[in-house]
C-alpha positions as CSV (number, residue, x, y, z in Angstrom):
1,X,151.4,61.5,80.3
2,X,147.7,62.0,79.1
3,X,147.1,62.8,75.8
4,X,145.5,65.9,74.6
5,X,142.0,66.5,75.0
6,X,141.2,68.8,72.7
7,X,139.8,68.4,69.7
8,X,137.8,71.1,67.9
9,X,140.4,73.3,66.2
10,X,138.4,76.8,66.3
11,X,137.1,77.0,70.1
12,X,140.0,74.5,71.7
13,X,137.5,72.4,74.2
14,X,139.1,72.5,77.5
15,X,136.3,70.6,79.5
16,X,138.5,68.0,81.1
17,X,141.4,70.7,81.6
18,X,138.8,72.5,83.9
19,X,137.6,70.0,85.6
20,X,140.9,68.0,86.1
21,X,143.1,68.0,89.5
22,X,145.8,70.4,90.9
23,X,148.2,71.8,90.0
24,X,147.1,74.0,87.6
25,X,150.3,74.4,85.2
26,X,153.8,72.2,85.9
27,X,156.8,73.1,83.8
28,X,159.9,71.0,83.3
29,X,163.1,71.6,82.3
30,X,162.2,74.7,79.8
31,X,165.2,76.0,78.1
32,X,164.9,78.4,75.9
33,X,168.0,80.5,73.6
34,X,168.3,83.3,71.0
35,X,171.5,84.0,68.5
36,X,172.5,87.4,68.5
37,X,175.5,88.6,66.1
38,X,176.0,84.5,65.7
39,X,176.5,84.3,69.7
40,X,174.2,82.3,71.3
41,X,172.6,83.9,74.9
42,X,171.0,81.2,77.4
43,X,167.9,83.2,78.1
44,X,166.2,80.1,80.3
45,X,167.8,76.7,81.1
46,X,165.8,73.9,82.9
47,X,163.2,76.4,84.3
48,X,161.2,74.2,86.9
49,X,157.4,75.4,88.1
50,X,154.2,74.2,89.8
51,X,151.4,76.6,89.6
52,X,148.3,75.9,91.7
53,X,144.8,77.2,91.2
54,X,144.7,80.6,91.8
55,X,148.0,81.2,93.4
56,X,149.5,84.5,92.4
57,X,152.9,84.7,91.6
58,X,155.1,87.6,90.5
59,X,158.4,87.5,88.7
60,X,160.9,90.4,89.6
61,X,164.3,91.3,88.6
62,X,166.3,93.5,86.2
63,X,165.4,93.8,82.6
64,X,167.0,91.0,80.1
65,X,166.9,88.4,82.8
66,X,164.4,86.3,80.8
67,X,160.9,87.5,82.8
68,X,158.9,88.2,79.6
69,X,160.3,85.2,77.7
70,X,159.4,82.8,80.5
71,X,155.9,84.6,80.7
72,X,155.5,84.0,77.0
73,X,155.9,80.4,77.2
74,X,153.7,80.1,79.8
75,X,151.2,81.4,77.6
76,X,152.2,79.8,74.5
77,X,152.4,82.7,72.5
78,X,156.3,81.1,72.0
79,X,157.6,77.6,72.3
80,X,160.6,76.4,74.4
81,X,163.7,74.8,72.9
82,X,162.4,71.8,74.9
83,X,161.1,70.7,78.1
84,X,157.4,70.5,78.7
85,X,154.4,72.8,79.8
86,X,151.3,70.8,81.6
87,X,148.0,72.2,81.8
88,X,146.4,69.6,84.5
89,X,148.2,66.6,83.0
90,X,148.2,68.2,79.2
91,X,151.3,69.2,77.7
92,X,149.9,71.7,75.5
93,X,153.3,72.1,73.6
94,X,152.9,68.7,72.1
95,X,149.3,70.4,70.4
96,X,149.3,72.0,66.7
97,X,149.2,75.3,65.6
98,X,145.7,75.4,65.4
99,X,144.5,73.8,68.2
100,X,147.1,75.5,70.7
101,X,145.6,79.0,69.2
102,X,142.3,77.9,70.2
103,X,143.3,76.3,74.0
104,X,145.1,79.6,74.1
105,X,142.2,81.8,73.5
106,X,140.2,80.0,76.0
107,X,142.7,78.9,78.7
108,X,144.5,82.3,79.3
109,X,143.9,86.0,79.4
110,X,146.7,88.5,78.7
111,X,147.5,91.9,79.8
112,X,150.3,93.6,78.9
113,X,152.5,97.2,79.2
114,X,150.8,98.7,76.3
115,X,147.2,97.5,76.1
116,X,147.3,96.5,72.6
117,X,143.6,97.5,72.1
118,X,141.9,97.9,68.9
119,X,141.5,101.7,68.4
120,X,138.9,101.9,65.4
121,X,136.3,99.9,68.2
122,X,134.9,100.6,71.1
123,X,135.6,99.0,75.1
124,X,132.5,96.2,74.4
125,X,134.0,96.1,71.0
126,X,137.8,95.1,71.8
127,X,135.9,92.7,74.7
128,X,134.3,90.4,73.3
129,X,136.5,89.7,70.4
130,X,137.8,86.2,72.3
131,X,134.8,85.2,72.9
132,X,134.1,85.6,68.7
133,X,137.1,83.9,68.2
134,X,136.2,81.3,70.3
135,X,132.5,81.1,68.1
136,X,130.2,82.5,70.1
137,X,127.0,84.6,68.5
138,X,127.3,88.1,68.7
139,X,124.9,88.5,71.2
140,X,126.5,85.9,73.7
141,X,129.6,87.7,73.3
142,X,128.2,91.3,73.8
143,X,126.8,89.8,76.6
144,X,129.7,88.1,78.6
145,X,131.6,91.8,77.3
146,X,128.8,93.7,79.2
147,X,129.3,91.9,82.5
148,X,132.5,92.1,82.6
149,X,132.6,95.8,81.8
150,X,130.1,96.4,84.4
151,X,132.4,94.3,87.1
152,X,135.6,95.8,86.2
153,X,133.6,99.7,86.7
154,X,133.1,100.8,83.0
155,X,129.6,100.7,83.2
156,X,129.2,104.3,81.1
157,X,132.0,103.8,78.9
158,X,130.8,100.2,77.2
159,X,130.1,101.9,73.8
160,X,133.0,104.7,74.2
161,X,136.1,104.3,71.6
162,X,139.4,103.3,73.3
163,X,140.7,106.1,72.1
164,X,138.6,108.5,74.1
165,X,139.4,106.4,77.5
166,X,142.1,107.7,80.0
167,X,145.2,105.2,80.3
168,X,143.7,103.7,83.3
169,X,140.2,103.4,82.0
170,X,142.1,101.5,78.7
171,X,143.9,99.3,81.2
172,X,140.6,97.7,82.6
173,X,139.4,97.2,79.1
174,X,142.4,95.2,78.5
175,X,141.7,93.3,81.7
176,X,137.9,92.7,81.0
177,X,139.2,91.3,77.6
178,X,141.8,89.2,79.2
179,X,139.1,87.9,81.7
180,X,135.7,87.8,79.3
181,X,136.1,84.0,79.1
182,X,137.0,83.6,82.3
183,X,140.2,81.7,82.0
184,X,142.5,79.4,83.9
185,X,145.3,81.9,84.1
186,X,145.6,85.6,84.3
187,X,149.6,86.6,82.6
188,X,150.2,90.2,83.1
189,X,153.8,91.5,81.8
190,X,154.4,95.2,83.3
191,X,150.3,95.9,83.2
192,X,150.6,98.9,85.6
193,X,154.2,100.1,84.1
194,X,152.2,103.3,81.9
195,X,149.6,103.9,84.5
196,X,150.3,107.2,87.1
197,X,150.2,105.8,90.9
198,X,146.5,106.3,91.8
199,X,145.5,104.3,88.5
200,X,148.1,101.7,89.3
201,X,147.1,101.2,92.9
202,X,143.6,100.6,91.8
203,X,144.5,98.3,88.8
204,X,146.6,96.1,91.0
205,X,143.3,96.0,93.5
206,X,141.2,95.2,91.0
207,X,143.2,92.3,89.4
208,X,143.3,90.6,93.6
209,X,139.8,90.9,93.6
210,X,138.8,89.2,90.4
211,X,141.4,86.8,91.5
212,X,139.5,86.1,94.7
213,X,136.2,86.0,92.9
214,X,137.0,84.2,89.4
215,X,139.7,81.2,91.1
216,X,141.9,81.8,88.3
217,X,146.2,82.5,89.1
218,X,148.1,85.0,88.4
219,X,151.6,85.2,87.4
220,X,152.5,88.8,86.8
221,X,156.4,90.4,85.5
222,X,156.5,93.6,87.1
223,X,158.9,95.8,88.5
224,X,156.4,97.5,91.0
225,X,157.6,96.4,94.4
226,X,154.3,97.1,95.4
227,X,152.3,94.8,93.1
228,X,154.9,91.7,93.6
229,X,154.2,92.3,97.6
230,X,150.7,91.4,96.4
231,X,151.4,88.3,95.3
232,X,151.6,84.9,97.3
233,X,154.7,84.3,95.8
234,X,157.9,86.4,94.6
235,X,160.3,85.1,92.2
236,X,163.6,86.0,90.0
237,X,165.1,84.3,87.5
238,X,169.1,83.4,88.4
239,X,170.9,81.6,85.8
240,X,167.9,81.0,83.4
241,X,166.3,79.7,86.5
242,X,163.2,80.6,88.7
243,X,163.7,81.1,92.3
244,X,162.5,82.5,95.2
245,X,163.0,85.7,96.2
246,X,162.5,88.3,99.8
């Protein structure tokens, strides 16, 4: 296995992971169990994945099958039980706390249901706080904020206050956030599931096209038939396991 390449704590260098071979992500044999009223529930046993470079992949299915937890440890916002999570070569679950947070903040944008924005700042505001995390100078991060603003059409709104945005215009600051680093992997868990059709249809266009443009993948939880028809693969999870799905 290679080791870890990562080494500065706060900004998580990922050089070699960009640069590195496909696939992109491989998971093995990820289980993963909660205790509920001291009854244990088998959320995910041996999940099995290879992810390529901006493939797009949608997980469908009823709620409580395990989608979100799965999408979670993709992202390593949670850890397995066991098993093992490769970023080209790196099992990232084998990293610290600190470190993981930084690889995290650099390696893969979220979007989720509820856009978790920050409502006392404004769109440029809530954008470019990954890119402060990561270290950047304010004006660096303003900047990369600004251009993806502009791309994702909230050209006149970069100063406005979340609050004072419409649902769909909140959703696209969530996306510029997810994106402002430009990271290896887009996760989106329900991202269209408070937006009305017209703001959903364009949402779901707009994530293809930065997907085309930017090279990163996509795996996206959603129960839009519409969005998972989208995507160049469709999958459900049967028995705490991935597979393929009509």
């Amino acid at each position: 296995m290679v080791e870890p390449q990562i080494h500065d704590s706060e900004s998580g260098n990922i050089d070699e992971l960009k640069n590195a071979s496909a696939p992109l992500i491989v998971v093995r044999d990820i289980s993963k169990s909660f205790t509920s009223n001291d009854v244990r529930v088998d959320v995910l046993s041996g999940v099995d994945l290879d992810l390529a470079p901006a493939e797009t992949m949608a997980i469908v299915g009823a709620s409580g099958i395990g989608k979100s937890t799965f999408l979670h440890i993709l992202g390593v916002l949670d850890r397995p039980d066991s098993g093992t999570l490769l970023f080209n070569g790196t099992n990232v679950l084998d990293l610290p706390d600190a470190q993981l947070a930084g690889f995290r903040n650099e390696t893969v944008g979220f979007v989720f249901q509820f856009h978790h924005l920050l409502p006392e700042f404004s769109a440029i505001e809530n954008t470019m706080m990954p890119a402060l995390i990561k270290g950047a100078l304010n004006t660096e991060a303003r900047s990369l904020a600004e251009q993806i603003l502009v791309r994702v059409g909230l050209k006149d709104r970069l100063n406005h206050r979340v609050t004072k945005l419409s649902g769909g215009e909140q959703q696209r600051v969530a996306l510029a956030r997810a994106l402002v680093l430009k990271p290896l992997v887009l996760l989106a868990d329900e991202p269209t599931g408070n937006l009305d059709r017209k703001n959903s249809e364009e949402a779901h266009r707009l994530m293809l096209e930065l997907n085309a443009e930017m090279g990163m993948s996509i795996v996206v939880v959603t129960h839009s038939v519409e969005l998972a028809n989208q995507m160049f693969r469709r999958m459900t999870i049967v028995n705490g396991k991935l597979t393929e799905t009509n």
